[in-house]
PAZAPA-4460 file (N, C-alpha, C; in steps of 0.05 Angstrom, whole numbers, plus 32768, in hexadecimal, padded with zeros to 4 digits):
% residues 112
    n_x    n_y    n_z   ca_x   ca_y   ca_z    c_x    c_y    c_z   seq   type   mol
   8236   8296   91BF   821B   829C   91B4   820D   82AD   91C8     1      X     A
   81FD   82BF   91BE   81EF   82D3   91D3   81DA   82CA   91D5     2      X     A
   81D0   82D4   91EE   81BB   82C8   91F4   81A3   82CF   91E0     3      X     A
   81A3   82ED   91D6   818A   82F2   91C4   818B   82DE   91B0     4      X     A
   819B   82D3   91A8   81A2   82C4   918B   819A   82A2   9198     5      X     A
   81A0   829C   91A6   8198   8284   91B4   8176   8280   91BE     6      X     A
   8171   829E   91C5   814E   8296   91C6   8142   8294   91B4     7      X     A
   8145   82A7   919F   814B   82A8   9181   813A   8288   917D     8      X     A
   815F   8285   9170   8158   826A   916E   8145   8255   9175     9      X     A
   813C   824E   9190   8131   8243   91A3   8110   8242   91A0    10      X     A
   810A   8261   91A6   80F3   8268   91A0   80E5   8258   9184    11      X     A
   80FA   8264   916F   80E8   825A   9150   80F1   8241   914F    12      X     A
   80F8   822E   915D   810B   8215   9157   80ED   8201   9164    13      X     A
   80DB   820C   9176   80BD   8203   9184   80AE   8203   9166    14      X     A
   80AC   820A   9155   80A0   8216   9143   80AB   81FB   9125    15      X     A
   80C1   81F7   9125   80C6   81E0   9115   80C2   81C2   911D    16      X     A
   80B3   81B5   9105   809B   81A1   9107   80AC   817E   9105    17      X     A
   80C4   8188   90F6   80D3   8170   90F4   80EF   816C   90FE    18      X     A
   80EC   8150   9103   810D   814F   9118   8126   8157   9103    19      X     A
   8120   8151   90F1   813B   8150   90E3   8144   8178   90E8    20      X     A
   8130   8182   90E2   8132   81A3   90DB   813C   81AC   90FF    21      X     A
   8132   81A8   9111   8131   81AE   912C   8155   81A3   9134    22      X     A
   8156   8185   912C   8175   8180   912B   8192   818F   911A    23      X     A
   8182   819D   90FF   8195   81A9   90F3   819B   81C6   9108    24      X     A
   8187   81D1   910F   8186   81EC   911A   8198   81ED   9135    25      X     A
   8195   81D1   9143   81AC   81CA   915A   81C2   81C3   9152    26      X     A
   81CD   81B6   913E   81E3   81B0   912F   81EF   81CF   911F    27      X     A
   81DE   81E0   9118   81E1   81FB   9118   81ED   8209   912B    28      X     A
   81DE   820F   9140   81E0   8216   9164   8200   8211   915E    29      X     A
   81FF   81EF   9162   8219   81E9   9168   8234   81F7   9160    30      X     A
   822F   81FD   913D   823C   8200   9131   824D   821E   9133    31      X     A
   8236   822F   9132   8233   824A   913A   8242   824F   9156    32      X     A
   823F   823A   916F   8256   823F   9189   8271   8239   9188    33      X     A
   8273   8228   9168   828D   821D   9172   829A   8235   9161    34      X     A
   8294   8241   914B   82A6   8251   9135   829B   8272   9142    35      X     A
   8292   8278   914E   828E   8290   9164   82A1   82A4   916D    36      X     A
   82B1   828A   917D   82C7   8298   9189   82DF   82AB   9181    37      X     A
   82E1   82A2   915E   82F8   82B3   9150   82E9   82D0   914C    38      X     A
   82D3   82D6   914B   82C5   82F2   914B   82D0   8301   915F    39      X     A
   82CD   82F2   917E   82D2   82FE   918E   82F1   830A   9191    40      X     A
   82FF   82FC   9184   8328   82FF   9190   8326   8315   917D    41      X     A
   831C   831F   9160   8325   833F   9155   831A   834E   9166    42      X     A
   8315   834F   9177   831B   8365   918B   8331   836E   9199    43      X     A
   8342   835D   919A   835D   8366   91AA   836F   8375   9194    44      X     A
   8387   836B   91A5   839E   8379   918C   83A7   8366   9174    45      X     A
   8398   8347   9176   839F   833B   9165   8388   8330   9150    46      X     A
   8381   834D   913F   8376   834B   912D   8375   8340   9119    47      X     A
   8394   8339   9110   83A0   832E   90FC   83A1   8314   90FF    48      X     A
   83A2   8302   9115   83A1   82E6   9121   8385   82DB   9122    49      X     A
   8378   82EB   9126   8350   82F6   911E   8345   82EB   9109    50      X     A
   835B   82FB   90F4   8349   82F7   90D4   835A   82DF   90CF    51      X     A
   8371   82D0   90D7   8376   82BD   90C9   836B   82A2   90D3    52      X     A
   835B   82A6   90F1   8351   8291   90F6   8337   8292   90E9    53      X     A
   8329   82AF   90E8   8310   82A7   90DA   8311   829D   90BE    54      X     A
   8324   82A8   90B0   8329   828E   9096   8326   827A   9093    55      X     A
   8339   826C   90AD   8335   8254   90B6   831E   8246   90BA    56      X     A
   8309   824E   90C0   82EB   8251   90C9   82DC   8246   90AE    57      X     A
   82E5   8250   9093   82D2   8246   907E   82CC   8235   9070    58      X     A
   82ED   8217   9074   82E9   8203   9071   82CF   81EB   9085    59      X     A
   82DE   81F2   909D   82CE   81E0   90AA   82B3   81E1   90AA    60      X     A
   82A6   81FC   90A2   8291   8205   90A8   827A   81F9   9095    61      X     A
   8294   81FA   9072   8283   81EE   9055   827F   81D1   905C    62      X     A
   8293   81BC   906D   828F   81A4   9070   8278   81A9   907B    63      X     A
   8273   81B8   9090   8261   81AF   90AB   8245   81AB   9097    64      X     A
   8249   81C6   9084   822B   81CB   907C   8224   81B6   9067    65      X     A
   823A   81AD   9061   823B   8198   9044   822E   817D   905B    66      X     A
   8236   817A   9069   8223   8169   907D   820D   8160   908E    67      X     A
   820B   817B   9095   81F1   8180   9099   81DA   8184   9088    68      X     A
   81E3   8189   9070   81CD   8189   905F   81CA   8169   9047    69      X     A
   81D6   815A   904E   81D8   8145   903F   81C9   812D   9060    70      X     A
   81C9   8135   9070   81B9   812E   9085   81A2   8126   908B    71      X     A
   8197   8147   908E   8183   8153   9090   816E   815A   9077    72      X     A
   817B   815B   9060   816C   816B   9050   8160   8156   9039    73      X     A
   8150   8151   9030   8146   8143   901D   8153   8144   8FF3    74      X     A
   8157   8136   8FF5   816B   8128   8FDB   8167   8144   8FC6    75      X     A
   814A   814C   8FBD   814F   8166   8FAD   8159   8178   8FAA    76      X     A
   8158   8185   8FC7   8160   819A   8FD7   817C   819F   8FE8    77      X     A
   818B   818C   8FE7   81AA   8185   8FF1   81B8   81A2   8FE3    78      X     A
   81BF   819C   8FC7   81CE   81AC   8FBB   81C7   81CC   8FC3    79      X     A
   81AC   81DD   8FBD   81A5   81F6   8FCD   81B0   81F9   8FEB    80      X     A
   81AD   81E1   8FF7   81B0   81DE   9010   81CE   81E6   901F    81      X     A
   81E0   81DA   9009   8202   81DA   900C   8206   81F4   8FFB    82      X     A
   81F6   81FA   8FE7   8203   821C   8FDC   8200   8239   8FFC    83      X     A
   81E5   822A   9006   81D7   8244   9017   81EB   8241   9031    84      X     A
   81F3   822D   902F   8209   8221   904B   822A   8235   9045    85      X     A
   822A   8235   902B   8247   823E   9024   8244   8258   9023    86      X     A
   8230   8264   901E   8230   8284   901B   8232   828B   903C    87      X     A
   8222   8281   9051   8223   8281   9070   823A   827E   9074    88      X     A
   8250   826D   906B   826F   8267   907B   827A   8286   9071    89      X     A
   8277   828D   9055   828E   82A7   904D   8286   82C4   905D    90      X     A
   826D   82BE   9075   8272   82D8   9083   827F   82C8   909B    91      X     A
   8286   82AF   90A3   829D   82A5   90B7   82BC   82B3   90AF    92      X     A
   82C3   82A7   9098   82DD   82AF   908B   82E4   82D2   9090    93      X     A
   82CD   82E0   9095   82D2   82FC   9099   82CF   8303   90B0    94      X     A
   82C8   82EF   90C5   82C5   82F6   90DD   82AD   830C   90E6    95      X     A
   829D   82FF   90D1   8280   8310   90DE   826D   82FA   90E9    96      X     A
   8272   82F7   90FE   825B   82E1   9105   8241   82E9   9108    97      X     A
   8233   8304   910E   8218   8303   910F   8210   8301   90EF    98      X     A
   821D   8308   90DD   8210   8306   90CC   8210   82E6   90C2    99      X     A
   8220   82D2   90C7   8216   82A6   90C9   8208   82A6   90D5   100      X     A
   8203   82B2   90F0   81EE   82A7   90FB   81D1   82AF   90F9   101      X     A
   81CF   82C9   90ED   81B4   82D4   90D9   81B6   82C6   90C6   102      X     A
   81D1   82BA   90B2   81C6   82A9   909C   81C3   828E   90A0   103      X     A
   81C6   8282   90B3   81C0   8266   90C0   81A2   8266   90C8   104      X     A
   819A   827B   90D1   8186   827B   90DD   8168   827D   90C7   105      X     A
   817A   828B   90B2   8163   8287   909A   815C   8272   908F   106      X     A
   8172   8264   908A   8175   824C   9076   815F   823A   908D   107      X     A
   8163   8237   90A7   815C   8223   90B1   8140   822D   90B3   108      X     A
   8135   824B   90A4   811A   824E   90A5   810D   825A   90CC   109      X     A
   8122   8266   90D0   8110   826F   90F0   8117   8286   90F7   110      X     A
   811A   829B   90E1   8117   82B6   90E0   80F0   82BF   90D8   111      X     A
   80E3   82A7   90D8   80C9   82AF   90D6   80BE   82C6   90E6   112      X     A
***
């Protein structure tokens, strides 16, 4: 995680009023350091070992969000919650990570 993206975070994370929302956004953080690292390996010569891990990336990612938002999120709003979670994992599967962590960063509301 870079650091701009971490103050990012941080900064508007002072700004959210409830624990549950402040906990998803670190359970986010989290999430975002651990599936990271496959962005970084298509850089070498094993591009191809690259895209098949970031595939790999879009399961765990639907659980994570399917969890976090059955958590955190209040009974009406779950289902929106797990659609906006699943559109965020399918730029993992392509190995674009700035673009999860701009869509993580919306959903949890701290692109204000």
């Amino acid at each position: 995680m870079t650091s701009i993206a971490f103050d990012t975070l941080t900064k508007h994370a002072a700004d959210v009023v409830t624990r549950r929302t402040s906990l998803l956004a670190m359970g986010g953080a989290a999430l975002t350091a651990a599936v990271a690292e496959p962005s970084l390996t298509q850089a070498g010569k094993a591009g191809k070992k690259a895209k098949k891990k970031c595939k790999k990336q879009g399961q765990p990612c639907r659980e994570f969000g399917e969890i976090a938002c059955e958590a955190f999120v209040s009974p009406p709003d779950v289902e929106d919650c797990i659609a906006a979670a699943n559109e965020c994992c399918q730029s993992l599967t392509k190995c674009k990570g700035n673009q999860f962590f701009d869509c993580v960063i919306s959903i949890l509301g701290l692109d204000r």
